[in-house]
KEVEXFI-444201 format. One record per residue (C-alpha): x, z, y; residue in three letters; chain. Coordinates in Angstrom, 1 decimal, always signed. Layout:
+--------+--------+--------+------+-----+
!   east !     up !  north ! type ! mol !
+--------+--------+--------+------+-----+
!      X !      Z !      Y !  ALA !   A !
...
+--------+--------+--------+------+-----+
! end
This chain:
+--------+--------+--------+------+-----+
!   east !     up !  north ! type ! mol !
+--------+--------+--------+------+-----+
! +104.6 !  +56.1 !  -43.0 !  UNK !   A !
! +104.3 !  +55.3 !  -46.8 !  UNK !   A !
! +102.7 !  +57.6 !  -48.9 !  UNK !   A !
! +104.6 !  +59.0 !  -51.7 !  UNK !   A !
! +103.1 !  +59.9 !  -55.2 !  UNK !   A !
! +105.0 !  +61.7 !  -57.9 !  UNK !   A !
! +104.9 !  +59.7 !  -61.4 !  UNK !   A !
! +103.8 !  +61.6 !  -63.7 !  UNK !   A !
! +103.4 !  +59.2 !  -66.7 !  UNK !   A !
! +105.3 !  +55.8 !  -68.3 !  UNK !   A !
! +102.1 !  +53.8 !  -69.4 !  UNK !   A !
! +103.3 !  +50.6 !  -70.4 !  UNK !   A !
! +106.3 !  +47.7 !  -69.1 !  UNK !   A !
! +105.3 !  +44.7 !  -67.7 !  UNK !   A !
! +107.2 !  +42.2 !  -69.5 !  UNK !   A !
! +106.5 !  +39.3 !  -67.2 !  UNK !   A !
! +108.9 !  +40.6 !  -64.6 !  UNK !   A !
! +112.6 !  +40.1 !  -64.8 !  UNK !   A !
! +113.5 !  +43.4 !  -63.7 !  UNK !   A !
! +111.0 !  +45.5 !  -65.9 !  UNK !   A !
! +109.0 !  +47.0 !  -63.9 !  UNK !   A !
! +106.0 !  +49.1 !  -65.5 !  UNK !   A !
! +102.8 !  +50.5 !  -64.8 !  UNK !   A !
! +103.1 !  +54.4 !  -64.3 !  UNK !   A !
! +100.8 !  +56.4 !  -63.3 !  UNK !   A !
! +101.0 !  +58.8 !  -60.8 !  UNK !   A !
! +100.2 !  +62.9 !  -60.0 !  UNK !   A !
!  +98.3 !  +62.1 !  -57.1 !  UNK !   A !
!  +97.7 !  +58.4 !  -56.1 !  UNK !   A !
!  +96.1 !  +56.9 !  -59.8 !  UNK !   A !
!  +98.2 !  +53.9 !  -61.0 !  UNK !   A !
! +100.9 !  +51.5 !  -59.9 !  UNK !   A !
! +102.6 !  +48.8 !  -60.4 !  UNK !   A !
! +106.1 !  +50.3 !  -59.6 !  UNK !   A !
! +109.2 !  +48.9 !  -59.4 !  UNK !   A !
! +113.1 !  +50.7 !  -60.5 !  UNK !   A !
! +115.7 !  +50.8 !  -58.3 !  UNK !   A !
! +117.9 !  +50.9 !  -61.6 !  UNK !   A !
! +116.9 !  +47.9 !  -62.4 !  UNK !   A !
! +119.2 !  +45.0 !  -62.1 !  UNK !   A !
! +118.8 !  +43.6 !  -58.5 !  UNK !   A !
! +118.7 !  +47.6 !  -57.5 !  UNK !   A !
! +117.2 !  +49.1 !  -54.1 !  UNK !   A !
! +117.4 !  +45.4 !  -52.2 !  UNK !   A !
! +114.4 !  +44.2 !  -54.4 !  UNK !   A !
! +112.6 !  +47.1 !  -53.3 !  UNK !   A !
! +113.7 !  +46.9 !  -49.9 !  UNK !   A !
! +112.4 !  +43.4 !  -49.9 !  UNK !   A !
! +109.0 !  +44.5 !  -51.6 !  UNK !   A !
! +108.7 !  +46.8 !  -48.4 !  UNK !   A !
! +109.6 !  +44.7 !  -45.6 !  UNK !   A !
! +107.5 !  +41.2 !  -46.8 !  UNK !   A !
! +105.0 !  +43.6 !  -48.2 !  UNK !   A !
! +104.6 !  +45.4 !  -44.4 !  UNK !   A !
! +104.7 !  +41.8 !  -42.8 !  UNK !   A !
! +101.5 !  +40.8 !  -45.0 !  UNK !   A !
!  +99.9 !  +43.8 !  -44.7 !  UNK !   A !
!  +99.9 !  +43.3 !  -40.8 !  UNK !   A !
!  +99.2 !  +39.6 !  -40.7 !  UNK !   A !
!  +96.1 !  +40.4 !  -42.4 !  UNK !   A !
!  +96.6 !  +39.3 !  -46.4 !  UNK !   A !
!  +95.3 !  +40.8 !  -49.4 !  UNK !   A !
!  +98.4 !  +42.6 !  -51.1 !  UNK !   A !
!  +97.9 !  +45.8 !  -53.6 !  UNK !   A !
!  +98.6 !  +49.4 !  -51.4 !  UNK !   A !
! +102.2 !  +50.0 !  -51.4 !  UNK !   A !
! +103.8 !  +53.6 !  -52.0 !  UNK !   A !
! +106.9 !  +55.1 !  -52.5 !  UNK !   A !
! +107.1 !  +56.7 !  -56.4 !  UNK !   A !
! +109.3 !  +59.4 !  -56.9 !  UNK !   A !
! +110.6 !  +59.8 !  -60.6 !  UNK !   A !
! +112.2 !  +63.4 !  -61.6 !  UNK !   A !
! +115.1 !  +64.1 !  -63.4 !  UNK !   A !
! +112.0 !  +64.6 !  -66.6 !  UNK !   A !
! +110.4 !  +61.9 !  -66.7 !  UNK !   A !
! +110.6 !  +59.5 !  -69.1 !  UNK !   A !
! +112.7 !  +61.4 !  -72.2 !  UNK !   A !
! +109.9 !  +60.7 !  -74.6 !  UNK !   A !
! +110.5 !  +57.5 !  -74.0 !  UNK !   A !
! +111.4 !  +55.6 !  -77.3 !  UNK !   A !
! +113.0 !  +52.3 !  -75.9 !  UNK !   A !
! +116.4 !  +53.0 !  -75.1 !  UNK !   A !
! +116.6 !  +50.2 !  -72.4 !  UNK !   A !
! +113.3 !  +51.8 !  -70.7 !  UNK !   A !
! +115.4 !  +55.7 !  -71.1 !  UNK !   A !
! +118.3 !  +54.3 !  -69.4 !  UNK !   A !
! +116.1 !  +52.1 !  -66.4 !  UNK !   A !
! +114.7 !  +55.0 !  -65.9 !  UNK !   A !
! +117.4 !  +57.7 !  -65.5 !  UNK !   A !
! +119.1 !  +55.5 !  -63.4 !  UNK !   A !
! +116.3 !  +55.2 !  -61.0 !  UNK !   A !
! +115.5 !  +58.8 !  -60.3 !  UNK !   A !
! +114.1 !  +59.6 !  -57.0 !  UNK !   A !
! +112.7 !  +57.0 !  -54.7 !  UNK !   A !
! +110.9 !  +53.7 !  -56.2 !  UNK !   A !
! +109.0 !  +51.4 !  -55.1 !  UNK !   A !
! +105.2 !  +50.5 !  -56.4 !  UNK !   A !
! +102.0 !  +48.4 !  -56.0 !  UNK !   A !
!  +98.6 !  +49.4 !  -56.4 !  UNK !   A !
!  +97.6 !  +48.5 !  -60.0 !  UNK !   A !
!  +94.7 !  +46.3 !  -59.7 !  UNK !   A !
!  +92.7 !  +46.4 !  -63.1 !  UNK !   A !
!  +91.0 !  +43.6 !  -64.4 !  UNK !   A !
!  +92.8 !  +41.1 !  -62.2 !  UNK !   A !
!  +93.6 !  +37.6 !  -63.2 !  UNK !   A !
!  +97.1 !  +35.9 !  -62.5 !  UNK !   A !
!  +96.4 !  +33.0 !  -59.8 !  UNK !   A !
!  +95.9 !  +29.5 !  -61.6 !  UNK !   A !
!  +95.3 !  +26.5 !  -59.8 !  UNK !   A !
!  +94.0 !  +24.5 !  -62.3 !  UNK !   A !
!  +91.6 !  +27.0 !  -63.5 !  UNK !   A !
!  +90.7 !  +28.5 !  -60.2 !  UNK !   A !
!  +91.4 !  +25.5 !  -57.7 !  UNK !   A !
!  +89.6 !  +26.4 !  -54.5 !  UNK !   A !
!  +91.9 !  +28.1 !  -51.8 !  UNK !   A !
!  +91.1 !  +28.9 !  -48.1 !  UNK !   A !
!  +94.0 !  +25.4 !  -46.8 !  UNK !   A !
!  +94.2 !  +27.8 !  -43.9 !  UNK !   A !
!  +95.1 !  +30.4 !  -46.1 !  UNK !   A !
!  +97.6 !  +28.4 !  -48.1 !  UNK !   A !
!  +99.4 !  +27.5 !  -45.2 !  UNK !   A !
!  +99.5 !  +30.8 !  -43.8 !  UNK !   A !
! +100.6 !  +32.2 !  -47.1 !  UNK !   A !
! +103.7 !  +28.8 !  -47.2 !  UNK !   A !
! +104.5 !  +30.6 !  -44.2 !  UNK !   A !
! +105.3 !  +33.5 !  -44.7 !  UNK !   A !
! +107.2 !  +33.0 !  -48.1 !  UNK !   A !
! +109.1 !  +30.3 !  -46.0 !  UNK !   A !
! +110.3 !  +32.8 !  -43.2 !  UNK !   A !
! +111.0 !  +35.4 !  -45.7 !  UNK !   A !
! +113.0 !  +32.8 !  -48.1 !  UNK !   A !
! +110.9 !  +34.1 !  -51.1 !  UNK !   A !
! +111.7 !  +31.8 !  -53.9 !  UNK !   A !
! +109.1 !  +33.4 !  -56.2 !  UNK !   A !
! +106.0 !  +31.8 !  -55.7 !  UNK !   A !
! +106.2 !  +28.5 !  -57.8 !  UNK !   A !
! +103.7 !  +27.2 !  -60.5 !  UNK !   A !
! +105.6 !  +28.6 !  -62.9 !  UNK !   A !
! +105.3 !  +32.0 !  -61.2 !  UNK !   A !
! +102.7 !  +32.4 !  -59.1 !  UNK !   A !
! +102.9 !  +36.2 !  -58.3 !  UNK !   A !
!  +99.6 !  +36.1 !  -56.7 !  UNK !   A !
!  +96.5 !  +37.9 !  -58.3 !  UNK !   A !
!  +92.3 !  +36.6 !  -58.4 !  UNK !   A !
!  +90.7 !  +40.1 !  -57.7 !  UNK !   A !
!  +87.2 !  +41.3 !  -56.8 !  UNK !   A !
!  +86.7 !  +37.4 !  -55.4 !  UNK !   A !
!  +90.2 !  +37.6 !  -53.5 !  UNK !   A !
!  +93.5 !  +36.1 !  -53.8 !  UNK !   A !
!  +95.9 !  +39.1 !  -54.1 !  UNK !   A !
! +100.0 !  +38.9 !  -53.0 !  UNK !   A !
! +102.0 !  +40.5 !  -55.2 !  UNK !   A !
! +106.1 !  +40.7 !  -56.0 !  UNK !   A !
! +108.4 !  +40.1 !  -53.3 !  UNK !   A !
! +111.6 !  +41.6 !  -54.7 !  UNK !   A !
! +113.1 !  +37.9 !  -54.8 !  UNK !   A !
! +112.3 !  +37.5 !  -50.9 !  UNK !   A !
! +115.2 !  +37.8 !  -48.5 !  UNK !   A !
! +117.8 !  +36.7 !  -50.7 !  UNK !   A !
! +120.0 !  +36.8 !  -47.4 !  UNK !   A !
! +120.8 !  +40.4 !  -47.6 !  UNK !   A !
! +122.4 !  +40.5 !  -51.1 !  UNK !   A !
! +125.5 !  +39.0 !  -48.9 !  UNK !   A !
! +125.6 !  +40.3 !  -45.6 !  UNK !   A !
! +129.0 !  +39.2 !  -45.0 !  UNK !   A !
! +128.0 !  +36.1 !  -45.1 !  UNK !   A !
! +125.1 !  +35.8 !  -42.3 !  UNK !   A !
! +125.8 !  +33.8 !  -39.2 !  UNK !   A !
! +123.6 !  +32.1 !  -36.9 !  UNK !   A !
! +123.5 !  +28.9 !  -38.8 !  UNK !   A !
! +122.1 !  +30.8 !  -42.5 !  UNK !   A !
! +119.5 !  +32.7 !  -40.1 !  UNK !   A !
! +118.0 !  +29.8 !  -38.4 !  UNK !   A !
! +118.0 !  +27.1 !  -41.8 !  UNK !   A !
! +115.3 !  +25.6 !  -43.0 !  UNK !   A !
! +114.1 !  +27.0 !  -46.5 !  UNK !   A !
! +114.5 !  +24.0 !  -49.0 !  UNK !   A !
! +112.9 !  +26.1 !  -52.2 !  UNK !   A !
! +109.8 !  +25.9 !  -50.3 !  UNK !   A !
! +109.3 !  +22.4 !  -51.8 !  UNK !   A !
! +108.5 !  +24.1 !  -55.0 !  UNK !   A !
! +105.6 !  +26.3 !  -53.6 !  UNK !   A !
! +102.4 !  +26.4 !  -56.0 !  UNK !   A !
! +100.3 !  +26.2 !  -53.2 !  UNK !   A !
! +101.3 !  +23.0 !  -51.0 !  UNK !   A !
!  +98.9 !  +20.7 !  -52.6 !  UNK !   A !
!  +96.2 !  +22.6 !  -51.2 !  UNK !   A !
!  +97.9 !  +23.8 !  -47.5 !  UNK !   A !
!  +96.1 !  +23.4 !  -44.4 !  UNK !   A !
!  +98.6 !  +23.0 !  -40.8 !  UNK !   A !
! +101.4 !  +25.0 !  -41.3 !  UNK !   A !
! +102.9 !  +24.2 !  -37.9 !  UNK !   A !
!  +99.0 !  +25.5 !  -36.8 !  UNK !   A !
! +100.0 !  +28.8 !  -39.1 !  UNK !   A !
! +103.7 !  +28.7 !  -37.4 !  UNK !   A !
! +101.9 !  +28.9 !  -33.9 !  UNK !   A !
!  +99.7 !  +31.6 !  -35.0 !  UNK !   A !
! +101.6 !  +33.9 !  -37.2 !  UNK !   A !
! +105.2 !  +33.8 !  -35.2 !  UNK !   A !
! +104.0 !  +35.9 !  -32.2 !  UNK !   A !
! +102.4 !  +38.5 !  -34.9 !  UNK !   A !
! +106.2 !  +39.3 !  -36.1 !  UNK !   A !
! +107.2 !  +41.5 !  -33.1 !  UNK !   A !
! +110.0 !  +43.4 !  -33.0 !  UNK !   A !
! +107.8 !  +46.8 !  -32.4 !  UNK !   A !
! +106.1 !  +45.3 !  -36.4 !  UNK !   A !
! +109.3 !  +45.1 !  -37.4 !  UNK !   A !
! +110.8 !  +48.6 !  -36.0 !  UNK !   A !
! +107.5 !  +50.4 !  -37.7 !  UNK !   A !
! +108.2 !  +48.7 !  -41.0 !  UNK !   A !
! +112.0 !  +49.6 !  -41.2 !  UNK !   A !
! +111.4 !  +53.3 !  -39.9 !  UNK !   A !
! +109.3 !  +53.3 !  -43.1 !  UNK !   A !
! +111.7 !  +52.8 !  -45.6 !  UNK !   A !
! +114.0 !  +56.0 !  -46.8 !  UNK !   A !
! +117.3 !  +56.2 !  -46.0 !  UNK !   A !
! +118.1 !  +56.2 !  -50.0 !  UNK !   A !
! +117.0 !  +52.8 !  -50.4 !  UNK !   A !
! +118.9 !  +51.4 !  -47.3 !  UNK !   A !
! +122.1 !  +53.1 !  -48.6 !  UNK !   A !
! +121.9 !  +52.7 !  -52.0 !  UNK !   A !
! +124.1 !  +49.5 !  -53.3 !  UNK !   A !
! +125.6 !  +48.2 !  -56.9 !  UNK !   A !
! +128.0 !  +50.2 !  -58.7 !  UNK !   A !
! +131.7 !  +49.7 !  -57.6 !  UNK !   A !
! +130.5 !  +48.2 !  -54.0 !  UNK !   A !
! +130.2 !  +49.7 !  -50.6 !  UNK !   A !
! +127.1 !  +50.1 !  -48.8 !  UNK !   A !
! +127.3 !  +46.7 !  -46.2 !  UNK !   A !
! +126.9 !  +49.1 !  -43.1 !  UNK !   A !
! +127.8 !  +52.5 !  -42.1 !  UNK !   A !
! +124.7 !  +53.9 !  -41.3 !  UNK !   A !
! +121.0 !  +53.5 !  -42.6 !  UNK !   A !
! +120.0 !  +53.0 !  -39.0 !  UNK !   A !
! +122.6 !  +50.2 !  -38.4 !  UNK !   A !
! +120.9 !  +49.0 !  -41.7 !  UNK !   A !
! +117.5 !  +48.7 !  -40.0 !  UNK !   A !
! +119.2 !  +47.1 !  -36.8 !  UNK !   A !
! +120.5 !  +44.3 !  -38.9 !  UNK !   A !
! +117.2 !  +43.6 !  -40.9 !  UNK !   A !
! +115.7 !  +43.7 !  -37.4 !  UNK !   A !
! +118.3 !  +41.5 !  -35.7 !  UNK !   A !
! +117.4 !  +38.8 !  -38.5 !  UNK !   A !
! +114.3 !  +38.6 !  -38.0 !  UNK !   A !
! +114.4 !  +38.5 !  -34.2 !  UNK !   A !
! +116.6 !  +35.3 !  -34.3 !  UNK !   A !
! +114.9 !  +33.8 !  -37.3 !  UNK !   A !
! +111.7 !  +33.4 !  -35.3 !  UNK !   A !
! +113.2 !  +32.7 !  -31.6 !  UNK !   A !
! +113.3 !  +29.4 !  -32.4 !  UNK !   A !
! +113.4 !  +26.5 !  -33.5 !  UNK !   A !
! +111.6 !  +27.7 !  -36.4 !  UNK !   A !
! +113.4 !  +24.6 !  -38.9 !  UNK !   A !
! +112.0 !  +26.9 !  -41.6 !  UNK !   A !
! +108.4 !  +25.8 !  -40.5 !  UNK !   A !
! +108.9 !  +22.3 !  -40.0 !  UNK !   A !
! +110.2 !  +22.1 !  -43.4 !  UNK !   A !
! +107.2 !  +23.6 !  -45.1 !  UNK !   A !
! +105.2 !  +21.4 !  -43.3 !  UNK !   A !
! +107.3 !  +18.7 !  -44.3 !  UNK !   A !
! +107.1 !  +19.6 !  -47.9 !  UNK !   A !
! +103.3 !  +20.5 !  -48.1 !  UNK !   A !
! +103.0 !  +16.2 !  -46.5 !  UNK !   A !
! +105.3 !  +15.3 !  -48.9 !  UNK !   A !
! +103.5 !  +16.5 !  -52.1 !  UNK !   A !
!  +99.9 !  +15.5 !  -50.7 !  UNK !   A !
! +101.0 !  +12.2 !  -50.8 !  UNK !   A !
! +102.5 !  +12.0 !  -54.4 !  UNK !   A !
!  +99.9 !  +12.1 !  -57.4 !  UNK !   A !
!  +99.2 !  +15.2 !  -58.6 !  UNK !   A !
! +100.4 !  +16.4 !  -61.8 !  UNK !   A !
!  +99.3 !  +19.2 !  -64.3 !  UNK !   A !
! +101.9 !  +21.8 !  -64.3 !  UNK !   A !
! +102.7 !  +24.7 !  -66.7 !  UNK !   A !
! +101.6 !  +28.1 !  -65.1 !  UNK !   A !
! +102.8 !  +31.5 !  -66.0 !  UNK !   A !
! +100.0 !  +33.1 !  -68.3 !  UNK !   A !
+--------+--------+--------+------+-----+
! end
């Protein structure tokens, strides 16, 4: 299960972030990188920070510990900004956060151009099944830390589950076209190797042990005026699962595009690009 840590304390907002999430610190765990389920894209975004975050953990890359933060009904009305006030009394109760990891450095190819190509493909990967859109050169979302490359922000992952009503076989099993914009294809080893590899790794028992994880609050919790998509937070879990089970049953078209994209951009000069700083 996911340890849960009360917040105790609103340190600062991390303005990089579209949903403005903040470092808080909490009463038993230190600090976090935490994420609001107030914020616009609401508990999906931290749903998705759970689910990718669970699937990296187990395949064995370097992402921040992950908790559950619980904000009372107190905390944050000293709070001067009125946008922060009203972010946080709408997201009383469960949140989501990342282990703050201090002196870390945001991921820059240019400046810090030697990656594991293993590793790079591995990581394509895995933002390609989970249709993360969020790791571009632009917006890296990956941290240098203690010699290691660091996985962070997956609330824009699984973009398939803000419309449930429209899922069918043919959105599960497409290729993920975004992935041409990945910040680390220059530099990607096999990722049809990475596809053979990683696939099996996904089982459904993973997948049942990471959706038994997340609270019932977050599975049922949806934007104002709107229905939650299923009945039940169980049948919640069953659907996430089901996805994932027919994703990677094959053929994996999400693979063979990455690894389409990664020969692509090896073969076109490379470019300086702007990078987030």
């Amino acid at each position: 299960m996911l340890p849960t840590y009360t917040a105790v304390r609103y340190i600062t907002p991390l303005r990089e972030g579209g949903s403005l999430p903040a470092i808080v610190e909490t009463e038993e765990g230190g600090m976090f990188a935490t994420k609001f389920r107030g914020a616009g894209q609401g508990a999906r975004a931290l749903i998705a920070e759970l689910i990718v975050g669970g699937i990296a953990t187990a395949l064995g890359f370097d992402i921040p510990d992950v908790a559950l933060i619980d904000l009372d009904e107190a905390f944050g009305r000293s709070e001067r900004d009125p946008e922060i006030q009203e972010l946080l009394r709408a997201s009383h109760g469960t949140n989501v956060g990342l282990r703050y990891l201090p002196g870390s450095l945001n991921y820059d190819p240019v400046a810090l151009p030697d990656i594991n190509p293993s590793l790079a493909a591995d990581i394509i990967w895995l933002d390609a099944l989970t249709t993360n859109i969020d790791r571009t050169p632009r917006n890296p979302n990956m941290m240098v830390w203690e010699g290691k490359l660091w996985l962070i922000d997956h609330g824009a992952a699984l973009y398939f589950h803000h419309n449930w009503t429209g899922l069918d076989d043919a959105r599960i099993m497409a290729p993920f076209p975004q992935i041409k914009d990945h910040v680390l294809l220059p530099a990607a080893g096999d990722i049809l190797e990475s596809d053979a590899r990683l696939s099996p790794l996904v089982s459904d028992e993973l997948m049942l042990s990471i959706l038994d994880a997340i609270p019932d609050q977050l599975l049922m919790d949806c934007p104002a005026g709107t229905e939650p998509a299923f009945p039940t937070a169980g049948e919640n879990r069953a659907a996430y699962r089901d996805y994932f089970a027919r994703r990677l049953a094959g053929p994996r078209q999400f693979a063979a595009e990455a690894a389409g994209a990664a020969e692509l951009r090896r073969s076109q000069p490379q470019e300086r690009q702007s990078y987030r700083r």
